[in-house]
C-alpha positions in Angstrom: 20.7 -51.3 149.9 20.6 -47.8 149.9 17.0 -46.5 150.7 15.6 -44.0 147.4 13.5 -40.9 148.8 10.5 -40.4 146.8 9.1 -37.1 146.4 5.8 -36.3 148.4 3.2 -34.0 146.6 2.3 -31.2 148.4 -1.4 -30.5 149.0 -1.6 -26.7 147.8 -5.3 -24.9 147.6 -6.2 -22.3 144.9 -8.0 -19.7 146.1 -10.8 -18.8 143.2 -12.4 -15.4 142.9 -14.7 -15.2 140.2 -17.4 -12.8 141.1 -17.8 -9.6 143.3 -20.5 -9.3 145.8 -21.4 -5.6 146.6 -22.9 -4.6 149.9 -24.4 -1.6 150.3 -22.9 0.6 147.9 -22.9 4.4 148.5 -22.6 6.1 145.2 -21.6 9.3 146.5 -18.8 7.6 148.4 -15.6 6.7 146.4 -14.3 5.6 149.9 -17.1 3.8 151.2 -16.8 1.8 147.6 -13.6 1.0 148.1 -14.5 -1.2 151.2 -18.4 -1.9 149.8 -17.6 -5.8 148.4 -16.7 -8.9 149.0 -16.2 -11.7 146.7 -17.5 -15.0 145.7 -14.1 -17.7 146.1 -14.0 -21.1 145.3 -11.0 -23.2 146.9 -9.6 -26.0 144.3 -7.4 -28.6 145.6 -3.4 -28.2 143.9 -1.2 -30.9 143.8 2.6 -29.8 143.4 6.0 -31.2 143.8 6.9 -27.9 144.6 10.2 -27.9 146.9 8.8 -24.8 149.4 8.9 -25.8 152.8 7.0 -22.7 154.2 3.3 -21.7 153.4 2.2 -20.3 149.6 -1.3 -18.9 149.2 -2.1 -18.8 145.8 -5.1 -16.2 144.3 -6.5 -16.2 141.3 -9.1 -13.2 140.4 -10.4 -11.3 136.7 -7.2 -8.4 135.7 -10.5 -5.6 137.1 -9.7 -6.8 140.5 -6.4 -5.5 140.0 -8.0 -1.9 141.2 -9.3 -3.6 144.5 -6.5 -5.3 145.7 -6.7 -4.2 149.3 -10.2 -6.1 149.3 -8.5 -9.8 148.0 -5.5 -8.9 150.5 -8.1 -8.3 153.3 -9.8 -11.4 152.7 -6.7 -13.6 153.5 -5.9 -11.5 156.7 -2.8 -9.9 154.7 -1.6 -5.9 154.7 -3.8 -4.3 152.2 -1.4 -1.9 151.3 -2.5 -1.3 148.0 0.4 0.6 146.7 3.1 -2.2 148.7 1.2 -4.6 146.2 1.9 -2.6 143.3 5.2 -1.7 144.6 5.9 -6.0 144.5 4.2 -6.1 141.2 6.6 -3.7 139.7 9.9 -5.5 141.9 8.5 -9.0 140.2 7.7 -8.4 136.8 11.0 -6.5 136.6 12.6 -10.4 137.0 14.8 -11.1 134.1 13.4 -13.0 131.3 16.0 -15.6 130.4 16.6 -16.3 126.7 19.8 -17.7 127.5 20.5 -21.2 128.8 23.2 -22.4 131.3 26.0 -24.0 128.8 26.2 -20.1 126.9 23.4 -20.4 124.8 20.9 -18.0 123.0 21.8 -14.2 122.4 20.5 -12.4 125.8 18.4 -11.8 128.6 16.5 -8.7 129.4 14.0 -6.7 132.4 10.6 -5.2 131.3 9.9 -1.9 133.6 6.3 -1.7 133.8 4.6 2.0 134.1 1.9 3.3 136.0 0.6 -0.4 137.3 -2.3 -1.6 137.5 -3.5 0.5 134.6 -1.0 -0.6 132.1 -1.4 -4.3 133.1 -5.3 -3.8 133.1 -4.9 -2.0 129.3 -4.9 -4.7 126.8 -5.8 -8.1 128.1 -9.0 -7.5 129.8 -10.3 -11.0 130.3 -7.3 -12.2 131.9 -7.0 -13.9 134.8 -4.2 -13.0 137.2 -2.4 -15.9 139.4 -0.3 -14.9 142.5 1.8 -16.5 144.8 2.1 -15.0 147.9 4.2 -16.3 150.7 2.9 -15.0 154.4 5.3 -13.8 156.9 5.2 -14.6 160.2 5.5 -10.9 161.1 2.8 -8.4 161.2 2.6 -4.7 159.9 1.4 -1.2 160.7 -2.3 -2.4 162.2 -0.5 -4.8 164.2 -2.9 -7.8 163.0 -2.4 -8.6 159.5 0.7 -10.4 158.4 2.9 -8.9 155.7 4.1 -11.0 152.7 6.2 -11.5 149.7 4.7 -11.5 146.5 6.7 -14.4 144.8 5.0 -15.5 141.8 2.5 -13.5 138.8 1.1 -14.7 135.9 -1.7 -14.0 133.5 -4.4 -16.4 132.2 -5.6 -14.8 129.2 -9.1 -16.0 127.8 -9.3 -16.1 123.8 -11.9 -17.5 121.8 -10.6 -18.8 118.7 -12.4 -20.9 115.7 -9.9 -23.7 114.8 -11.5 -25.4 111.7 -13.4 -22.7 109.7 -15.6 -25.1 107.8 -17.6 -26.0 111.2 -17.2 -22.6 112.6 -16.9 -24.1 115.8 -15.1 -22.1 118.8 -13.5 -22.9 121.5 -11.5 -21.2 124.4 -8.3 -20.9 125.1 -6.1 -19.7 128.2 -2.9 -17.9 126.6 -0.4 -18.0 129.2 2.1 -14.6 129.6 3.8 -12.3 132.1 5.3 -15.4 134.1 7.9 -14.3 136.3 9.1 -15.9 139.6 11.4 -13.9 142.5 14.8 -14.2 142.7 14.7 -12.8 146.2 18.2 -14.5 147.9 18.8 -14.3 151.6 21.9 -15.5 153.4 23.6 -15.7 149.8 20.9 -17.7 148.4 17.6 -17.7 146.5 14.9 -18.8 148.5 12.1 -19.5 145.7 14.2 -20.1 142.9 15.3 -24.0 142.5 12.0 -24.6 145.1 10.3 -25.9 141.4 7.4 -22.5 142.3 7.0 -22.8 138.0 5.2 -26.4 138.8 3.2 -24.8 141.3 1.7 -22.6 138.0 1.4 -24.8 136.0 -0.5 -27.4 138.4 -2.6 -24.5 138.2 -3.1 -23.7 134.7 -4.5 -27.6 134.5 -6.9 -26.9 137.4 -8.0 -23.8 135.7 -8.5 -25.1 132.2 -10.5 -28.5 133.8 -12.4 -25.6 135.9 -13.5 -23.7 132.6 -13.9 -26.2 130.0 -10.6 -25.0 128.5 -9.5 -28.0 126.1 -6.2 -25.8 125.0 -3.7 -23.7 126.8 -0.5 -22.0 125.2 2.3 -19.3 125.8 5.2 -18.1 124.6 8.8 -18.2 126.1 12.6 -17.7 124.8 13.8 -21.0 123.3 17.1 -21.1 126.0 15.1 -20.9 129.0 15.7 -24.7 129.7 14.1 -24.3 133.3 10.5 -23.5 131.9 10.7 -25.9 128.7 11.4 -28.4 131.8 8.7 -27.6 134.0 6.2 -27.5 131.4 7.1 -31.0 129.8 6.9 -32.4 133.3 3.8 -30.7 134.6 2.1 -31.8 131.1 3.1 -35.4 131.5 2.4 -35.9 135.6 -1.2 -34.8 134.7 -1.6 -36.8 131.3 -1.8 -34.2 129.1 -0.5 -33.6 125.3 2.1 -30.9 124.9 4.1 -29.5 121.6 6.8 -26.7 121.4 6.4 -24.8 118.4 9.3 -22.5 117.3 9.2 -18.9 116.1 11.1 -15.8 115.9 11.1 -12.4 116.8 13.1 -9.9 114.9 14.5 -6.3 115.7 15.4 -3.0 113.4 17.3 0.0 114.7 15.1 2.5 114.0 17.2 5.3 112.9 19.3 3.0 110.6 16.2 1.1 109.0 13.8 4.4 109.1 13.2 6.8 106.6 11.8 10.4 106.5 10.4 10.1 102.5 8.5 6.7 103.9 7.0 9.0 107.2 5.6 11.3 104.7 3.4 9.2 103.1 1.5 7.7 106.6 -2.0 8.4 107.5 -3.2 7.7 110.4 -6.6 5.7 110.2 -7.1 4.7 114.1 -10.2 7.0 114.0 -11.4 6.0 110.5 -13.8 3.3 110.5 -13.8 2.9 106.4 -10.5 2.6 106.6 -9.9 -0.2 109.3 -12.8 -1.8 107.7 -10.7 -2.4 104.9 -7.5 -3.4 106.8 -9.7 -6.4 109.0 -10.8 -7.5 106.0 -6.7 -7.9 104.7 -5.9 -8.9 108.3 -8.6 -12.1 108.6 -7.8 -12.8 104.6 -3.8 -13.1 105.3 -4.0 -14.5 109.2 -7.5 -16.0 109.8 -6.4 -19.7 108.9 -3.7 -19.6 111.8 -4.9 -21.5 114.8 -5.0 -19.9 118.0 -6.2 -16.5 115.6 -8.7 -14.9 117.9 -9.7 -11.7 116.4 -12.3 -13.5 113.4 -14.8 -10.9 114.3 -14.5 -6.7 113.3 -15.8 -5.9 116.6 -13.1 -8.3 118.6 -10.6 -6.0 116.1 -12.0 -2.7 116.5 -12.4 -3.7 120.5 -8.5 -4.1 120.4 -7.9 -1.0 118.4 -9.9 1.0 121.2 -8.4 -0.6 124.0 -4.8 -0.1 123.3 -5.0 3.4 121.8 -7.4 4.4 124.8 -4.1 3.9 127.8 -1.3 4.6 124.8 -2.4 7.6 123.2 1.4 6.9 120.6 0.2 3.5 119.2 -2.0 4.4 116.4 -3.5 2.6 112.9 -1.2 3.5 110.0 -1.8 2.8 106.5 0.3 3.7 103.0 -1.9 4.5 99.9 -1.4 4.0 95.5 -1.9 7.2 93.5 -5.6 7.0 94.0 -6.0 6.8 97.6 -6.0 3.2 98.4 -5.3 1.1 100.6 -1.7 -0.7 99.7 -0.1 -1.6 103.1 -1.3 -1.1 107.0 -0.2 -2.0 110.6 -1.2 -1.2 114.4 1.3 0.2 115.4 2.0 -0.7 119.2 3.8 1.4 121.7 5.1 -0.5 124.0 7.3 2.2 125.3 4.0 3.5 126.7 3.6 0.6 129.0 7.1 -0.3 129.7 10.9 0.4 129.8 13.5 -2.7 127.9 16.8 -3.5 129.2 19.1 -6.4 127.5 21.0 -7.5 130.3 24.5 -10.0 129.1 24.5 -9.6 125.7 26.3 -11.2 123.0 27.6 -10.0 119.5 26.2 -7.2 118.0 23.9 -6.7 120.9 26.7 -5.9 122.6 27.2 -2.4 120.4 23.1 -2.1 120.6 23.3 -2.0 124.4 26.3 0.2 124.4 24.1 2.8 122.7 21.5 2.6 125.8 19.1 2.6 122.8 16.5 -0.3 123.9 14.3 1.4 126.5 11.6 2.0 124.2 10.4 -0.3 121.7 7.6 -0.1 118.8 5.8 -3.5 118.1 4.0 -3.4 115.1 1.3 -5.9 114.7 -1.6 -7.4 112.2 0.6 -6.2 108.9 -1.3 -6.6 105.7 -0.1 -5.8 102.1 2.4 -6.9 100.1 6.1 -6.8 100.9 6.8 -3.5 98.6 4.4 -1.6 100.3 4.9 -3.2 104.2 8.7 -2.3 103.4 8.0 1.4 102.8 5.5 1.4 106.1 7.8 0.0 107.9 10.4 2.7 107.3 7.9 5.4 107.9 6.9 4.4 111.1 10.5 3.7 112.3 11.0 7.0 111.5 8.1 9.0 113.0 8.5 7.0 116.4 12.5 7.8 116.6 11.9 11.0 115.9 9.1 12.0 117.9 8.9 9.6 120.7 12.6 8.5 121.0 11.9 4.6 120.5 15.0 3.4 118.8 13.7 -0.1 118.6 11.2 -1.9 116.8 10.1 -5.9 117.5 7.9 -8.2 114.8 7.2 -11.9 115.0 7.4 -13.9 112.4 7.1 -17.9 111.6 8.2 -19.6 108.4 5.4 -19.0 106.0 4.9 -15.1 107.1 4.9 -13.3 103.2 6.1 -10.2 105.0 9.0 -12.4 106.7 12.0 -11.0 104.5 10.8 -7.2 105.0 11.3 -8.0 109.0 14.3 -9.9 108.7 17.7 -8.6 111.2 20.5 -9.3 112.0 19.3 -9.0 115.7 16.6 -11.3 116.6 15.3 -13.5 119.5 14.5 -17.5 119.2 11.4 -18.1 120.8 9.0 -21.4 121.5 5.0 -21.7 121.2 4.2 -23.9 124.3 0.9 -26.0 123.7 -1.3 -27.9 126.0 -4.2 -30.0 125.2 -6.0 -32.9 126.3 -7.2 -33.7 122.5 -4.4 -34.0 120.8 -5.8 -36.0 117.6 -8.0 -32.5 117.3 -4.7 -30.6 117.2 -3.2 -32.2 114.7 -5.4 -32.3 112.9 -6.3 -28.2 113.3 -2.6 -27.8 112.9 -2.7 -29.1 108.7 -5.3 -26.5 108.5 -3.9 -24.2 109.5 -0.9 -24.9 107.4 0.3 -23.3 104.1 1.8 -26.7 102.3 5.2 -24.5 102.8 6.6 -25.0 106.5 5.0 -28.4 107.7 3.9 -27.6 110.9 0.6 -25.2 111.2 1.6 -21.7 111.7 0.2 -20.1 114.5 -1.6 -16.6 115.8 2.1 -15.2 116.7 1.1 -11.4 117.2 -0.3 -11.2 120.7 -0.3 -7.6 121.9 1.9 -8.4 124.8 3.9 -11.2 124.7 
């Protein structure tokens, strides 16, 4: 009989940096800072049936360390070019983001070109955690002692505090997962990380991580078609005995010089600087969307915090609202630039995509997030900020989530949209279920959840 080859687990070591050590800083040296610390790192043992026959180091550190790179490269006896780093960074997380599956379907896949990195990455998700893979070369660079490398693998662990059943006002945290992108680097005709199962490598890590830090839920967001991650997932979730549910949702596009209108611009005001105001608008935005699990913003200072972060790097995404006759409040949004923090491409298209990427008109999008009001009034701030951002910032494109019970889901309707899944992790999943019927509506079955992360 023929003999079967089992797969043998590779032993794979996290490499942990959770606090900075500083030596003998000199204030009035910004050079002398640069090389001032050290760091704190704990190694954690990774099991993975990763397919890579060659060495991967794999780094985890807070988003802040970002600015220090040369310091974590150092450590590991690597080049500490910092702006080779960031050069990778922007070469990886230019990847394209499959929405599309092998056998033809979902509707495209697309690149995000991120600007001015680390500072956009650092902008908005400030507790995250970022995971690298690194694969060392045997080759050494300019100094002659440090190896140079590839940077293969990025992800952010995002910490979120959220408050699942309101009646116990108990909170837990959360790891939201995003940014995951993998190199498609091919040599000799073909791809020497891809098809190596690198994705298991992550997500062997994301369990470590969450065991680590008393994380009892994980989650992130991917497009529906990508059957290689929905695969990975699934398997990494069963191999270490944990619960996992995919959750559907959708994502919806308007042309913004069709859908927007100049009568609608008129009557915005801006209220990112006006405390009253955004008072009122949390207290719309926690009545409407603080039942949906995974909502994390159940405090005004965690809202105003967000408000202050964003609008601090992108000086376009501002606090609109729309008023009655007397001055009140009857519809607002944050309004999100994300043309300030990166440039879209649809790459194969399908349909009427196809005419949309003809026009070149997708390299900067608006993402409007934490709508309140009712649909009248969303409808008419919708149009007026489609407006004011295609005409004075030349973003022709403008993104919403949306799930089944969303009120405001007919005002975002398209014809262009984007099928996307909610990926969850847990190891209680009675608790889940149980969070997930309150969390529901009584309209759509399942629990809706928290769909309007900043960056997805």
């Amino acid at each position: 009989m023929p003999t079967v080859q089992t797969q043998v687990r590779k032993k794979r070591t996290l490499h942990y940096i959770h606090e900075r050590v500083v030596e003998n800083l000199n204030p009035q040296s910004t050079e002398h800072f640069q090389q001032s610390f050290s760091f704190k790192i704990q190694t954690i043992d990774i099991e993975s049936d990763d397919l890579f026959e060659e060495e991967l180091l794999l780094v985890a550190f807070p988003i802040s360390y970002l600015h220090h790179i040369p310091n974590i490269l150092r450590q590991f006896d690597l080049q500490e070019d910092a702006y080779y780093f960031y050069h990778q960074c922007k070469e990886l997380l230019a990847i394209p983001e499959k929405h599309t599956n092998d056998k033809g379907g979902g509707k495209l896949d697309f690149q995000s070109f991120f600007n001015d990195i680390p500072y956009s990455l650092c902008s908005i998700n400030d507790t995250a955690t970022v995971i690298i893979v690194l694969h060392p070369l045997n080759d050494v660079g300019k100094n002659k002692k440090a190896r140079n490398y590839r940077l293969i693998g990025y992800i952010h662990a995002v910490e979120l505090d959220f408050i699942p059943d309101k009646a116990n006002g108990k909170s837990f945290s959360a790891y939201y997962f995003n940014m995951l992108r993998i190199s498609n680097q091919v040599v000799n005709g073909k791809q020497i990380y891809r098809r190596k199962r690198i994705f298991s490598v992550f997500f062997n890590v994301f369990f470590k991580l969450s065991v680590q830090n008393g994380m009892h839920y994980s989650y992130a967001s991917m497009g529906r078609e990508n059957v290689a991650i929905n695969t990975a997932l699934a398997r990494s979730a069963k191999e270490n005995g944990a619960h996992h549910e995919f959750l559907p949702f959708k994502i919806y596009s308007k042309i913004n010089w069709l859908y927007g209108s100049s009568s609608c611009a008129r009557q915005l005001v801006d209220i990112t600087n006006d405390p009253v105001q955004l008072d009122k608008m949390y207290e719309l935005v926690k009545e409407k969307q603080g039942k949906q699990l995974f909502f994390h913003l159940y405090s005004k200072e965690s809202f105003l915090e967000l408000v202050k972060k964003v609008t601090a790097y992108s000086k376009n995404s501002r606090v609109y609202m729309v008023t009655d006759g007397n001055g009140q409040m009857k519809a607002a949004t944050f309004a999100i630039h994300w043309g300030d923090y990166f440039s879209f491409k649809i790459l194969n298209p399908k349909g009427i995509l196809r005419l949309i990427a003809a026009l070149k008109i997708t390299e900067k999008i608006l993402y409007p997030t934490l709508a309140v009001g009712e649909p009248k009034a969303f409808k008419t701030l919708l149009k007026g900020i489609a407006y004011h951002y295609h005409k004075n910032y030349g973003t022709h494109l403008t993104f919403m989530p949306t799930h089944p019970s969303d009120p405001l889901a007919k005002v975002k309707k398209s014809i262009l949209s984007d099928e996307y899944n909610y990926f969850i992790l847990t190891d209680q999943k009675e608790d889940l279920q149980r969070y997930k019927q309150l969390s529901a509506d009584g309209k759509a079955g399942d629990g809706h959840l928290f769909v309007e992360q900043p960056l997805l």
